[in-house]
C-alpha positions as CSV (number, residue, x, y, z in Angstrom):
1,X,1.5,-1.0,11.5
2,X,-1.8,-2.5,11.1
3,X,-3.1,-5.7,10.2
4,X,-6.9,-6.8,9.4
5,X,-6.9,-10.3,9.4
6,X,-9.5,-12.2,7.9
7,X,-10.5,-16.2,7.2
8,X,-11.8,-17.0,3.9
9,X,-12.7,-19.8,1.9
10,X,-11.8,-17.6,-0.9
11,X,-10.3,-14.5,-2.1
12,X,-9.7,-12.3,-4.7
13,X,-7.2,-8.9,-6.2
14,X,-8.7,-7.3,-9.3
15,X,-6.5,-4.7,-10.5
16,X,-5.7,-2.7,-14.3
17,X,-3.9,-4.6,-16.5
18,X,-3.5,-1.9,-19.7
19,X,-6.6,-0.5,-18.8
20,X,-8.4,-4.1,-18.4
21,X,-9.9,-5.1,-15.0
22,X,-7.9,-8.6,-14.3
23,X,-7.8,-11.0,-11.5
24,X,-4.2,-10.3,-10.5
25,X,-4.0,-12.4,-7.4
26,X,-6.6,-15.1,-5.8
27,X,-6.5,-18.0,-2.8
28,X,-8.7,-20.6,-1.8
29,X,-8.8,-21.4,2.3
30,X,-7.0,-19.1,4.2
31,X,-6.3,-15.5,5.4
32,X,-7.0,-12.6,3.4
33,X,-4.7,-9.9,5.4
34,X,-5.3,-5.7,5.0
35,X,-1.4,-4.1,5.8
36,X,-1.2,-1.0,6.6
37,X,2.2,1.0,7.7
38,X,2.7,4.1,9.6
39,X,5.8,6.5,9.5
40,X,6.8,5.6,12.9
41,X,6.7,1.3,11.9
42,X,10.5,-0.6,12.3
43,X,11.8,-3.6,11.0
44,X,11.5,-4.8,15.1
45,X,7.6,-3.9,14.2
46,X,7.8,-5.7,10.7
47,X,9.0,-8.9,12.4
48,X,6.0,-8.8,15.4
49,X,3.5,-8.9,13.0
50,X,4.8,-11.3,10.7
51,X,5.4,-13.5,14.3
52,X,1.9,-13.1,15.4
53,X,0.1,-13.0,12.0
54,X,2.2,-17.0,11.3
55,X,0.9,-17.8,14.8
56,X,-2.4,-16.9,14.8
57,X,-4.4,-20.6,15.3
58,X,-7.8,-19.9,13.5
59,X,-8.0,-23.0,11.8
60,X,-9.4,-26.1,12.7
61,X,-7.6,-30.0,13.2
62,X,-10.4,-32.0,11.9
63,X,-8.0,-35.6,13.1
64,X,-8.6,-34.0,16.7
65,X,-11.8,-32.7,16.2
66,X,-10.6,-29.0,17.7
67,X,-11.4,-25.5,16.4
68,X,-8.3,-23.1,16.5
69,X,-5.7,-25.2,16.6
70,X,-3.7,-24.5,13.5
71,X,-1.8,-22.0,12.2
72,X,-1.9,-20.9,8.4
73,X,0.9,-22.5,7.7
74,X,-0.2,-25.9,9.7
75,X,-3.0,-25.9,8.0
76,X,-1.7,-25.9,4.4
77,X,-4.0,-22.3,4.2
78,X,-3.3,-19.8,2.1
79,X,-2.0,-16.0,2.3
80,X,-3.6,-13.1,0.1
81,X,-1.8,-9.5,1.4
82,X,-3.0,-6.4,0.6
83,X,-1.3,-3.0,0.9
84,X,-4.0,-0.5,2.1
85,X,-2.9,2.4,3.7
86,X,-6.2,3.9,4.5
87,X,-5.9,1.6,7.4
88,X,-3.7,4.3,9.0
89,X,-6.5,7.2,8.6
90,X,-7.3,10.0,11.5
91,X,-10.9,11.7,10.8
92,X,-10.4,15.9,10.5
93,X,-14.1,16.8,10.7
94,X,-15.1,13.5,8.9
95,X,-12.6,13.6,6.7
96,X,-9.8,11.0,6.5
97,X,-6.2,12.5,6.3
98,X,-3.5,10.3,5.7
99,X,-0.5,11.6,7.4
100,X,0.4,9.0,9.5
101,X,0.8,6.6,6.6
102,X,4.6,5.7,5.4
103,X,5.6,7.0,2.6
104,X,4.7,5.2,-0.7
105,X,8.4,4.6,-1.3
106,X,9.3,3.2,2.1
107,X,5.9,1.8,2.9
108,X,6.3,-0.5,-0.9
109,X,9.9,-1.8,0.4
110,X,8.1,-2.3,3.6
111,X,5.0,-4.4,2.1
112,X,7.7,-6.4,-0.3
113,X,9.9,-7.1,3.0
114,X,6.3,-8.6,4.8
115,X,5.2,-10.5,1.8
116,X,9.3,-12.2,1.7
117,X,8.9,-12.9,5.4
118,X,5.4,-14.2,5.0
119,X,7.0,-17.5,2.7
120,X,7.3,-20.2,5.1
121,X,4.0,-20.7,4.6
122,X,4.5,-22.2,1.4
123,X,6.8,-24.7,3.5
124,X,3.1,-26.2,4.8
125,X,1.4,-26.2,1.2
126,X,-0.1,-23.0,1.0
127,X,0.6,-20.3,-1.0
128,X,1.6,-16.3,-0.6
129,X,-0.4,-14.1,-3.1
130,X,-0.1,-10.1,-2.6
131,X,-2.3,-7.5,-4.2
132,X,-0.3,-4.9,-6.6
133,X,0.9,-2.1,-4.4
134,X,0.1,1.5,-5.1
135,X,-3.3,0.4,-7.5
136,X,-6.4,0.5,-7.4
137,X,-7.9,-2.6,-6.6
138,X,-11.2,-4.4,-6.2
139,X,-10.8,-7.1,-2.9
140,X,-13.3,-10.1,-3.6
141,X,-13.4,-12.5,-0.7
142,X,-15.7,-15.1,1.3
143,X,-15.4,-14.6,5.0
144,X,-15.3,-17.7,6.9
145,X,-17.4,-17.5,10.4
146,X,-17.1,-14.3,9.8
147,X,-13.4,-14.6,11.6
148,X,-11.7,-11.3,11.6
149,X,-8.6,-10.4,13.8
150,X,-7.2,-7.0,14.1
151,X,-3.5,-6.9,14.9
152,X,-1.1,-3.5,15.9
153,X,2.6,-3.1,16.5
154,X,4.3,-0.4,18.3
155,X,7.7,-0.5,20.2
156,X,8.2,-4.0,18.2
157,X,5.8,-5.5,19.6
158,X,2.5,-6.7,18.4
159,X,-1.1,-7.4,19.9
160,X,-4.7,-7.4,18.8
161,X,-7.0,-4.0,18.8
């Protein structure tokens, strides 16, 4: 599993609605997060990410005057996940193949099971928004710093790349 974890200060999911581009999903402050899952990913691997991604401390306490102190949810921040399982490409003479992604079947359960475990956030005021899996979709967003964080699981454990 793969996770490309960015701040923003907005973001964006455009996607076909009966054959019209429409703004299917959008968040102000927060983290904009790529997902991508592999064939060999476990629920052990589901839950390291989740773990990390709700820890991750990019956001600043203003009271205390200290960057990277908060979490998304601490912050009241936002979520905006997106499936994308180019994430988990190999280049074959500068070509990507996709055979180590799940899938589509498992890897959609997979992605719904992320976005369900993701929720607590809303417990801090944020919101959990999610691109529609499987479609085509144009990613808008506002990088913040630029602050991007890449995260991996194997073996149920998780850690940055």
């Amino acid at each position: 599993m793969r996770l490309v974890v960015q701040k923003v200060s907005q973001a964006a999911v455009t996607s076909s609605v009966e054959g019209q581009p429409t703004v299917t999903s959008s968040i102000h402050t927060g983290l904009c997060v790529l997902v991508g899952f592999e064939r060999t990913d476990t629920e052990s691997d589901l839950h390291a990410c989740v773990k990390q991604l709700l820890k991750l401390r990019l956001f600043s306490d203003d009271t205390r005057n200290t960057k990277n102190s908060l979490s998304v949810g601490q912050a009241g921040a936002d979520l905006l996940l997106v499936s994308q399982f180019t994430l988990n490409s190999v280049l074959k003479s500068g070509r990507p193949s996709f055979h180590r992604a799940m899938p589509p079947s498992d890897a959609s359960a997979m992605f719904d099971r992320f976005v369900q475990l993701c929720k607590p956030v809303e417990e801090g005021g944020g919101v959990v928004r999610s691109g529609v899996f499987g479609a085509w979709m144009q990613l808008q967003l506002v990088n913040e710093g630029p602050y991007t964080v890449c995260l991996t699981a194997t073996d149920g454990k998780c850690q940055a790349w």
